[in-house]
N, C-alpha and C positions, 0 to 999 in steps of 0.2 A: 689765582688758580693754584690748587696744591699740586704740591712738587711731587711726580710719581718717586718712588721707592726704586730703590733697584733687585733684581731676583734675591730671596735670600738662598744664601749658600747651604747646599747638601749636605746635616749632620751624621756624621761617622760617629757609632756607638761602641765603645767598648766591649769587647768579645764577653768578658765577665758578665756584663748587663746584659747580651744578646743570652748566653746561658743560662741566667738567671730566668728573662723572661720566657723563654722554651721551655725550663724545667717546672714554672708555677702556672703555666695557663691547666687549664680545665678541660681542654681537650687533648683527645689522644696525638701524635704525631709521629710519625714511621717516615724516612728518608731511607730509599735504598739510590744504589748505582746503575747507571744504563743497563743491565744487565740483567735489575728488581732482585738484587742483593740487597738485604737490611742492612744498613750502614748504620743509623743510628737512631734512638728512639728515646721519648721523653716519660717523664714519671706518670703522667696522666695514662699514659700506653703499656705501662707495668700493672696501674694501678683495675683497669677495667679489665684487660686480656687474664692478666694473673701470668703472665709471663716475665721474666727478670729480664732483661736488654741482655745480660750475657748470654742465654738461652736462644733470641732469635739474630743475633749477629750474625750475616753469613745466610740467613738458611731465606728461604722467598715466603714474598705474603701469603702466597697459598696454606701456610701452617693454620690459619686461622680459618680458612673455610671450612662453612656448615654442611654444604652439601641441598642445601636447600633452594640454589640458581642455579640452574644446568650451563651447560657449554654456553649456547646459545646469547645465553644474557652476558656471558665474560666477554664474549666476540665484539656485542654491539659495544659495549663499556670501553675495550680499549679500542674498538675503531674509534669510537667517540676524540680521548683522549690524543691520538695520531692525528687524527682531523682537526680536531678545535683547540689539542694542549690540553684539555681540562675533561674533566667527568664530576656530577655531581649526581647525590641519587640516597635512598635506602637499599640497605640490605643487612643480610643477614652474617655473621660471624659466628665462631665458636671459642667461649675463652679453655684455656687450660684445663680447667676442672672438667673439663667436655657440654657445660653448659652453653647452647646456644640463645645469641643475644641477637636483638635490632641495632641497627646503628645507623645513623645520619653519617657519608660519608663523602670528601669532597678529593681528587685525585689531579694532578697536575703535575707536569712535564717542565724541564727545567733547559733552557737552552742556553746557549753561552753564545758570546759576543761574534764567533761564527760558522753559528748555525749548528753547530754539534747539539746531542740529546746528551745530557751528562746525568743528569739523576731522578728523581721523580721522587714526590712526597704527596704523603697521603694525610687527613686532616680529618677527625672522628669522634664523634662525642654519642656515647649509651641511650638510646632514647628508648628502653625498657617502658622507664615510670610513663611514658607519655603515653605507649600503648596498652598495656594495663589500664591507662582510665578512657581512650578510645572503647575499650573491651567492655568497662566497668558501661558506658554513656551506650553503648547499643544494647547493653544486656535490661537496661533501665527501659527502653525503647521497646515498642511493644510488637513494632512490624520492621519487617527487613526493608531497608532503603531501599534495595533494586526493583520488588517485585513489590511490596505494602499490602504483602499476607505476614501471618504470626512467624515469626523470629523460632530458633531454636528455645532460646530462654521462656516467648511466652507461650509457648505450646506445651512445654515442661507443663507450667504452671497450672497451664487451661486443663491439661490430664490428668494432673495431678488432682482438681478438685471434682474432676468426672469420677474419677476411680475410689476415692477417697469419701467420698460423698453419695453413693449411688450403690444401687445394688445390681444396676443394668449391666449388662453384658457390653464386651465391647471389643473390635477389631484395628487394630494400627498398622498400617499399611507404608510398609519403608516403601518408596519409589525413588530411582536411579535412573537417570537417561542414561542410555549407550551410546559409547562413542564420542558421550560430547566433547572429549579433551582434543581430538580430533577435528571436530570441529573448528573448537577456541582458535588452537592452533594456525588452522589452515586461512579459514576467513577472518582471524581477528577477534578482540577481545569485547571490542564493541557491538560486531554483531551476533557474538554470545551472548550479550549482556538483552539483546533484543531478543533470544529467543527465549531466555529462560522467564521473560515478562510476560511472552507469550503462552510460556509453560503452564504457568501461573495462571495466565487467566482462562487457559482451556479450562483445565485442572478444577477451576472455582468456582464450574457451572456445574460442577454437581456437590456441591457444597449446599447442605443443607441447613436448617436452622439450629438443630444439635448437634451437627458434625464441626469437629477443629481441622483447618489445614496450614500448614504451613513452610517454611523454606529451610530446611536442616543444616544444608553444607551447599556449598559451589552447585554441584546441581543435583543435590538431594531435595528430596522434597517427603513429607508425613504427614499422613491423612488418618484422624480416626473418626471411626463410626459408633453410633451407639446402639442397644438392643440386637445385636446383632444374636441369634439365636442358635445359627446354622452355620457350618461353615460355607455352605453354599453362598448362605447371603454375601458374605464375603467373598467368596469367589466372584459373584454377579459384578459386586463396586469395581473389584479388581480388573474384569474384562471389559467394563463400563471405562475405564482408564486407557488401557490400549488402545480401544476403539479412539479416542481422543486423538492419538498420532497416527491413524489412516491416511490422514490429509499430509501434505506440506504444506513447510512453513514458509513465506514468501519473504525475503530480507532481501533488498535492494536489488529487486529487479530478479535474484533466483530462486529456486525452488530448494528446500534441504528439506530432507525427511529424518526422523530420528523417532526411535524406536523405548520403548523403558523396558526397567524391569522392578516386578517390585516382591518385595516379601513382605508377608502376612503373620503377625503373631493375636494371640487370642484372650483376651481376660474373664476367667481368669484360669483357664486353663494352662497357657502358658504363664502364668506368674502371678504376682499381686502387684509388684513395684517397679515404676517407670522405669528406670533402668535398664532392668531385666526386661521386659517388653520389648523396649525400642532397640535393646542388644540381637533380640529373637529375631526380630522382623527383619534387621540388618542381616542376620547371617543368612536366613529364607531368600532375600534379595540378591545375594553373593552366589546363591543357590541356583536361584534363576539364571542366573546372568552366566555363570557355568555351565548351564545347559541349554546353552543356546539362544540367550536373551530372549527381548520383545515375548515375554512371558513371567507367570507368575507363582509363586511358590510360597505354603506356607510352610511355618517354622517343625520340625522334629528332632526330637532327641537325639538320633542319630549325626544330624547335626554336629553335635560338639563332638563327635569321633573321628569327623570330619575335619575339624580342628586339630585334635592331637594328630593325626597324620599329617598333616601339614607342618606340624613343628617338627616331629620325626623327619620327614622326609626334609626337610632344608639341612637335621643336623645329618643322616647321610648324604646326602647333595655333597656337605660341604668336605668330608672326608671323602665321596668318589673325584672329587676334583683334585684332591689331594695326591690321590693313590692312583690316578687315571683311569677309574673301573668303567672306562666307557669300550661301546663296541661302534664298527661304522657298518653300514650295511647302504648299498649304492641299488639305484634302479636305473636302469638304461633309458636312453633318449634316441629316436630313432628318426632318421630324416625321412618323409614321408617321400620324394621326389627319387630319391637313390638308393630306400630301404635297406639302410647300413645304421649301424650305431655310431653315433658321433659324438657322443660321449654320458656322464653318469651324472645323477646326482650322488651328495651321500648326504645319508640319512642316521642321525643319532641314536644308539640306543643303549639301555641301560637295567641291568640285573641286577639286583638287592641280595643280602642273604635274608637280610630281615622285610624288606617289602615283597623281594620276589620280582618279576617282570613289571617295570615302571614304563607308561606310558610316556611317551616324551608331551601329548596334551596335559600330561601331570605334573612333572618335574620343569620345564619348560619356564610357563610360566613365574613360579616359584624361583628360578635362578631369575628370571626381568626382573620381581619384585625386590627379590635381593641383592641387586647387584650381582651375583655371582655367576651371570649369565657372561661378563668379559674371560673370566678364566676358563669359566667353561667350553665358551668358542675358539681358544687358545689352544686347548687339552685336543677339541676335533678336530684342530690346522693340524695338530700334529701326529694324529692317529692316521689322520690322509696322507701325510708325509711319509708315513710308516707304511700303507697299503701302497702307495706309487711307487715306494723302493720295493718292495715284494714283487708287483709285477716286472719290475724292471730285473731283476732278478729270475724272474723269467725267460725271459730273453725272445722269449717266440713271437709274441702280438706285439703291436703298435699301443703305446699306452695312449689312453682316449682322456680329454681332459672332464676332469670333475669341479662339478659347480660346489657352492658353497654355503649356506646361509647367512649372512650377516646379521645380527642382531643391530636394532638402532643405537642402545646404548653402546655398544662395541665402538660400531664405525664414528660414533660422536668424537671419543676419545682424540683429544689432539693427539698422541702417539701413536694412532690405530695402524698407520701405515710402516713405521721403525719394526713395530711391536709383531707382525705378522710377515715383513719381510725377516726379521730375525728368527725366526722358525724355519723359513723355506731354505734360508742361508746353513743353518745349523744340519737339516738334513740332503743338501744339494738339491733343490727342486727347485724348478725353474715356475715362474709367474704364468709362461706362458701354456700349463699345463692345469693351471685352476680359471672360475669362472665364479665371482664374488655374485651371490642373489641378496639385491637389498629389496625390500619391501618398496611398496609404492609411498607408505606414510612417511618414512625413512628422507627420503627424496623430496618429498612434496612441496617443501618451502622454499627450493630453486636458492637460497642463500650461495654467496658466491664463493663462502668457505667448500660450500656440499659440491660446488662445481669442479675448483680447482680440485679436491681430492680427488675425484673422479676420471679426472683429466691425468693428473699425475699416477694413480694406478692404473689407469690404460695406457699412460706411455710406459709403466714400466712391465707390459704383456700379460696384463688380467684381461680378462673376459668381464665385463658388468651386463648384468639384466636386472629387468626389472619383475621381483614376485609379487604373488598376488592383485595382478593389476585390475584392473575394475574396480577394487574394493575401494578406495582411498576417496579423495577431496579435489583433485591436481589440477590445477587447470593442462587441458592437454597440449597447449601452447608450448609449455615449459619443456617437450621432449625432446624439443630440436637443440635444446642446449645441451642433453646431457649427451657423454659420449658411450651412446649403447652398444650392443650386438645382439642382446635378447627383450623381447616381451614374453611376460609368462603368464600367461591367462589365466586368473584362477579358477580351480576347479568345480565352484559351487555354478558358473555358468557353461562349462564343459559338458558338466554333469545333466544339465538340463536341456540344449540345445538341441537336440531328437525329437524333447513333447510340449518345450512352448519356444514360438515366433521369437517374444523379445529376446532372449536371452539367443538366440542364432544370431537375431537382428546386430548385436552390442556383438558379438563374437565377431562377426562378419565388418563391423564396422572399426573395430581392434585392429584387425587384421589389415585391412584396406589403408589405414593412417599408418600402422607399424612401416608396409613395405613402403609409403610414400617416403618415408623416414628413412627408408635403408636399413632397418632393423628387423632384423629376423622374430616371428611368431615361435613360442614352443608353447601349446597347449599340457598341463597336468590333469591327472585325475580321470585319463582318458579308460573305461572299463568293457565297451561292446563295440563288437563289429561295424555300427551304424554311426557309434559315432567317430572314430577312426574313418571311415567312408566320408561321414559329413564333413570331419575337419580337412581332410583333403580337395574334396572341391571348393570348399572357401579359401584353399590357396594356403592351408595354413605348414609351416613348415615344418616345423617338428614335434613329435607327441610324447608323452611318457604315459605309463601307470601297468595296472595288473592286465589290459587288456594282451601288451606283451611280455610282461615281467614284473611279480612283484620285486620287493627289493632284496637283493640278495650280497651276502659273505665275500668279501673278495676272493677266498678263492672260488666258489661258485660263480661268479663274476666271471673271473677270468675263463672257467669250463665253457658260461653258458656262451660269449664273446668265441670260443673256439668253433664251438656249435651254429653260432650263426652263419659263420663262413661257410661250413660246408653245408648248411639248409640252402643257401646261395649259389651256390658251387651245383648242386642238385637238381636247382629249379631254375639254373639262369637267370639269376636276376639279376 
């Protein structure tokens, strides 16, 4: 019988050779301190970032983000990490030169003999080249993997030799679903990936034997026709398309309904070359979808002026944010059971010397795309700040608390809460005198980051509601966890519940779950007698809009706030 061996003994390596082989491996390596201070880093990590180890000593890995993972994804990554020790995964970075790159990247937590977190290192290697020939192997490919209609690439192609080859007329029709990111979002990535298969194969029943269609982007989608002669005819294909999503779509047991839009360009009156075409249709699409989706719109010249005001107005945007050229203007909320004002919205607005009066439906958006929408909600914490010291400086009325709008990307912000308590701090206003409105999409994912902050600005005397409710994905389960005061109906069924059932129906059924919740109703958008009368016998509690006030100046504000008192005072109420 051979003689077992005994353990062999744990070799200790020379710190020289441990440096040496840190500094020659191929992949990147970053060690920081419990704290995610860059403590040290190897040549492989100079050599991809393009940054020198003296440069990121000291300063946190965030220097490298692309901007291309939201919050959301950093949450799961380090709960990951706190749970298991480790995170492994792709994503994305940005080196020095500001080019952004892919990376294969693997992250782990370092614990000492008791129990303490001492350091954490991170472990990365460029995998550019491998997506580039991913990119190169689908463009070869002649249909999209999800959906197995024509690819971006071979729709190019297929138009390319319609156009190129033919003397027929022809129509390309960008379509866009709305909302789907909302969607994705809310139910998951899988059962997007079901509907847009579904998209697809509505979509490919009217797919003729000269017509190309195929799948552009996430959930774009390009249809061309040929002979088209009329724009009519093209309008017919285009309303033959919406009609497609009348129906819902059925994914695991529920119904989701989703709406397109799409834009129309024309050959060859709109152009000769692909490009230009599929550029046209795109901006007619963007066209539609700004006027109100679930519609269709062909391409105009006008168009591109519509463009240049869109880069003007971001580079004003960015200098009224600068200079604070905003104005606030508040509308009252009025308790329908004790018919008293119990407090304001405020509402943004905004004077050009070069645009002139900007719609906030204009600039608005334009600050979400650009990020520029956090400083900008910064500027109106503090223009409120400035109007609640004005009235306080009055001294006569009771100041009434003013809601807020939150923007999503705002409140994501891990600092969102430092960053707007130091405002209120800066001008002495108390928490207990604002009332933060987050959207319903804002909310929707119940994540337990979105709870506790919710929690923690309600302990510290905010007001939260929820705006625009109807509109959203939510399951209504998820209300009992947040800690509300408000639902805020929106106004598109306000507006309506006078001339059709459902929309009273879904108001009235709001209302009913609101009070079981302990959460108070404020209807907006409220404009006639009848419906002010209706929301009050469904119980609802408080109403805004022009039927008592449009929005008015704080000091108008405060006159008309004088005036109610003695209309009250007059009439006994």
């Amino acid at each position: 019988m051979e003689k077992l061996q005994p353990p062999t003994k744990i070799q200790t390596f020379p710190v020289e050779l441990v440096e040496q082989i840190f500094q020659s491996t191929v992949e990147g390596i970053m060690i920081t301190n419990e704290n995610m201070q860059i403590t040290l880093v190897n040549k492989a990590f100079e050599t991809v970032t393009g940054y020198k180890s003296s440069e990121v000593l000291g300063k946190f890995p965030s220097i490298l983000q692309s901007g291309k993972q939201d919050a959301d994804f950093y949450k799961v990554m380090w709960s990951e990490i706190r749970t298991k020790g480790f995170w492994k995964g792709e994503i994305w970075n940005r080196r020095k030169n500001g080019e952004v790159y892919p990376e294969n990247l693997a992250i782990y937590s370092v614990i000492d003999e008791t129990g303490t977190l001492t350091n954490y290192y991170g472990i990365f290697s460029d995998i550019s080249f491998e997506k580039e020939t991913e990119k190169e192997l689908e463009e070869l490919s002649q249909n999209d993997f999800l959906t197995n209609i024509a690819n971006r690439h071979a729709f190019h192609e297929l138009l390319f030799d319609k156009v190129n080859y033919s003397t027929e007329s022809h129509a390309i029709l960008f379509i866009d679903l709305d909302r789907f990111k909302q969607i994705n979002d809310t139910l998951g990535n899988e059962i997007g990936d079901l509907i847009l298969k579904e998209v697809a194969t509505r979509i490919n029943s009217l797919v003729g034997p000269s017509d190309i269609f195929g799948r552009y982007g996430s959930d774009e989608f390009i249809f061309s026709r040929s002979n088209i002669f009329y724009q009519k005819d093209a309008a017919v294909l285009a309303k033959e398309i919406t009609k497609l999503f009348s129906k819902p779509f059925f994914v695991c047991g529920s119904e989701v309904y989703i709406s397109v839009s799409i834009g129309i360009s024309l050959f060859p009156q709109d152009g000769k070359q692909i490009g230009k075409l599929i550029y046209k249709a795109d901006k007619a699409m963007y066209f539609a979808k700004q006027n109100g989706r679930n519609q269709y719109a062909f391409y105009f010249e006008e168009l591109k002026k519509d463009s240049k005001i869109e880069i003007i107005m971001e580079a004003e945007l960015r200098k009224a944010i600068q200079n604070k050229d905003f104005f606030i203007q508040y509308q009252p909320k009025i308790d329908l059971e004790k018919h008293e004002i119990i407090g304001v919205e405020a509402l943004v607005r905004w004077k050009n010397d070069q645009l002139g009066f900007v719609s906030p439906a204009e600039f608005i958006p334009i600050a979400e795309d650009t990020g520029l929408i956090i400083p900008l909600s910064e500027v109106i914490l503090e223009k409120v700040c400035m109007d609640i010291l004005e009235a306080r400086s009055r001294g006569k009325i009771h100041i009434l608390p003013v809601s807020i709008n939150i923007a999503s990307l705002h409140f994501q912000q891990d600092d969102f809460i430092e960053r707007i308590n130091s405002i209120l701090m800066q001008y002495n206003c108390s928490p207990q005198l604002l009332e933060l409105e987050l959207t319903e999409r804002t909310v929707m994912k119940d994540s337990i980051d979105i709870v506790s902050k919710l929690v923690k600005l309600k302990g510290m005397g905010f007001k939260i509601s929820i705006d625009d409710f109807g509109t959203g994905y939510s399951s209504l389960s998820y209300l009992n966890r947040f800690p509300l005061n408000y639902l805020k109906i929106d106004r598109s069924f306000v507006q309506q519940i006078t001339n059709l059932q459902d929309k009273q129906a879904i108001v009235e059924a709001i209302i009913l779950m609101a009070h079981r919740l302990r959460i108070k109703v404020i209807a907006e958008g409220v404009e006639t007698e009848d419906q002010a009368k209706l929301l009050k016998e469904m119980g609802c509690d408080i109403i805004q809009g022009f039927y008592y006030s449009k929005s008015l100046a704080i000091n108008e504000l405060l006159d008309f706030i004088e005036l109610w008192e003695i209309y009250k005072q007059e009439r006994n109420i």
